[in-house]
N, C-alpha and C positions, 0 to 999 in steps of 0.2 A: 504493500500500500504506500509506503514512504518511498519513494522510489521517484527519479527526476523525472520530468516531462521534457526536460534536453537533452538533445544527442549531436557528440561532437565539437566542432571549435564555433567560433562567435560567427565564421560565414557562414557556416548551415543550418544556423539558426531557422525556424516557421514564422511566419505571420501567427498561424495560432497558438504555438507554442509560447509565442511573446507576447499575445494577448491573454492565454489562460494566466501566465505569470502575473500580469499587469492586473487582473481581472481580481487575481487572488491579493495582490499588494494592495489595492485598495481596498478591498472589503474587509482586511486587516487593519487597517492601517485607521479605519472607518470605526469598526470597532474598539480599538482601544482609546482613538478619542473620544468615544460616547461616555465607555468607563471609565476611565477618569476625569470627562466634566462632570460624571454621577457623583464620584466620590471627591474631587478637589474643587470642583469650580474655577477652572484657569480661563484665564481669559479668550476672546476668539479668535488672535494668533496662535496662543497657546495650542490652540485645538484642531488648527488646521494645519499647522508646523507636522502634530502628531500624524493626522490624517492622512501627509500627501509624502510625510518623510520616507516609508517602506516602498511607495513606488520609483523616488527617485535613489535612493540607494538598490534597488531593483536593475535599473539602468547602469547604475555606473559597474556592477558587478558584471552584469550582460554581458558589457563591452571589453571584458577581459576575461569574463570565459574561456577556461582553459591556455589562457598565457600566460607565463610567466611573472608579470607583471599583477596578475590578480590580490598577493601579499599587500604589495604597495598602496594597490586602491583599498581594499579592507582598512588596512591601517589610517589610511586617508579620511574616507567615509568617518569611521568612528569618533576620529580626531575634532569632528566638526561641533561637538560637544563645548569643545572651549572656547567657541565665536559667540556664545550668547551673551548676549548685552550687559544682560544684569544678571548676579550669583542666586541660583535658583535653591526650591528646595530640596531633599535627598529623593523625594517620590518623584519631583520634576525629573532628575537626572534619570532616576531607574526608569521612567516611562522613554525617555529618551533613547535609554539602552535598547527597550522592550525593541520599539520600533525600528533602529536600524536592525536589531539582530532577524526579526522578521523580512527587514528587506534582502536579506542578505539569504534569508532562504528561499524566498522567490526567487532571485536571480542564479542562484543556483540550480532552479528548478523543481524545488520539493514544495509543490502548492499546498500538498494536504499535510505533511510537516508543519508548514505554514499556521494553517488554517488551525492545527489540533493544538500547537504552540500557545497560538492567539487565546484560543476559548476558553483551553486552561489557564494558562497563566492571569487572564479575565478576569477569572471562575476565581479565585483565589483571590486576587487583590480584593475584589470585591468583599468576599469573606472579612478579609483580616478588616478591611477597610468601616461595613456596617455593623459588623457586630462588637468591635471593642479590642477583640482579643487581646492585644499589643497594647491597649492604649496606655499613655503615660502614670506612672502613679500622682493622683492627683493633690499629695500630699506634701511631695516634695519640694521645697522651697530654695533659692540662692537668697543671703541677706546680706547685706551691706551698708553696713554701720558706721557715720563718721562719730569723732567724737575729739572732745580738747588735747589735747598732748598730755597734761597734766592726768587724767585719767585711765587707771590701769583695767588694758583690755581683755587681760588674760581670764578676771572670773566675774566681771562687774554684771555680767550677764546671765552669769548661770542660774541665780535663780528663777530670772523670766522663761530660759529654756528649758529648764527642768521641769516649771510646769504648766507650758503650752508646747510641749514637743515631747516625743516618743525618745528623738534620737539628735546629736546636736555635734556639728565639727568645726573649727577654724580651719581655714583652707589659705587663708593669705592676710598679710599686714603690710599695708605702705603708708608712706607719710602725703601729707596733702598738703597746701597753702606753704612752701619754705620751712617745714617741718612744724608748723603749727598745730597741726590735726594731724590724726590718724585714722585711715580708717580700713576697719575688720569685716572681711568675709566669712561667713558661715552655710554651713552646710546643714540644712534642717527637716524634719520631717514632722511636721504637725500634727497634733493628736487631736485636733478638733480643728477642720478647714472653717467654720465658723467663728472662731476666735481669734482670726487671725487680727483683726485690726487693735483688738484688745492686747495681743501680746506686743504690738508694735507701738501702744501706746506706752506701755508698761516703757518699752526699750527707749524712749521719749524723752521719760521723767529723769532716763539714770543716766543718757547721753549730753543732756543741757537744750532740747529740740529741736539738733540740726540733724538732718536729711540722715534717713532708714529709707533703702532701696530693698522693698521685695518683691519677688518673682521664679519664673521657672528659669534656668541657668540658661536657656534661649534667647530671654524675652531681655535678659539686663544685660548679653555681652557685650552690646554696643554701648555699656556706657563707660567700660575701662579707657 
């Protein structure tokens, strides 16, 4: 069943053996931007990028069918990953992948390869994507505490964490303002996602009430 629909070098290629290829790269390619604007919501570049990318890595592949030179075009194709504009998410890249690895089996010839590739792999984002599986623990916290020089950061804190948190780390110390501040990163896990504004209040009273950054280790890296 997995078996190519090509025979030969890139001159003896068919008309319909390079339309069934093309036929199957977009229906592919169709597919996986439907599932993931289901599950990301990318925007309508985003989804037509996805949509038309397997036909044209389809193409480039054709046309070195059985040369030598086919290494170099693979390698090329995939490379095309680092032209995009702006630094995407980890789902964006992997859909990326998805889609040239699918073009790449079309131009090889393997439609139903192709095709069984696509619905699985699908079938699966889907999964992990609606039902949770994976999802983050939503308890987990980055905090980032400034505080005067004059006060010592190593335990001024622990009572607050000991009782709004399960489990509690410093991760880093640097100085701010010409060494006038300092401020303390911790590593936290909340035992009640409810109370969180109440522990940061607490962390307020004992810092003098300058600026407590929290969030998930995502959402604050852009403030170092």
């Amino acid at each position: 069943m997995f078996t190519s629909v090509l025979n030969g070098a890139v001159s003896s290629l068919s008309i319909t053996a390079v339309l069934l290829c093309l036929a199957a790269s977009v229906i592919c390619g169709l597919l996986i931007a439907l599932v993931y604007r289901a599950c990301e919501h990318p925007n309508k570049g985003f989804s037509l990028t996805l949509a038309i990318l397997p036909a044209i890595v389809q193409v480039i592949i054709l046309m070195v069918n059985g040369n030598l030179g086919v290494g170099v075009a693979v390698a090329g194709s995939f490379s095309l990953v680092r032209f995009r504009s702006l630094p995407g998410k980890a789902s964006d890249i992997l859909i990326i992948f998805l889609a040239m690895g699918i073009g790449l089996c079309t131009g090889m010839g393997y439609i139903w390869f192709a095709l069984a590739a696509t619905v699985a792999v699908c079938a699966l984002y889907l999964i992990y994507a609606k039902t949770g599986i994976l999802e983050a623990d939503g308890t987990y916290r980055n905090i980032r505490i400034n505080m005067p020089e004059d006060l010592d950061y190593t335990n001024v804190f622990d009572e607050v964490f000991k009782k709004y948190t399960t489990s509690y780390q410093i991760e880093s110390v640097r100085t701010l303002n010409l060494g006038t501040m300092f401020q303390a990163e911790y590593s936290i896990r909340l035992r009640n996602v409810a109370e969180e504004k109440t522990m940061i209040d607490q962390i307020r009273v004992r810092n003098g009430n300058l600026p407590v950054i929290c969030g998930r280790a995502s959402t604050i890296a852009g403030e170092l």
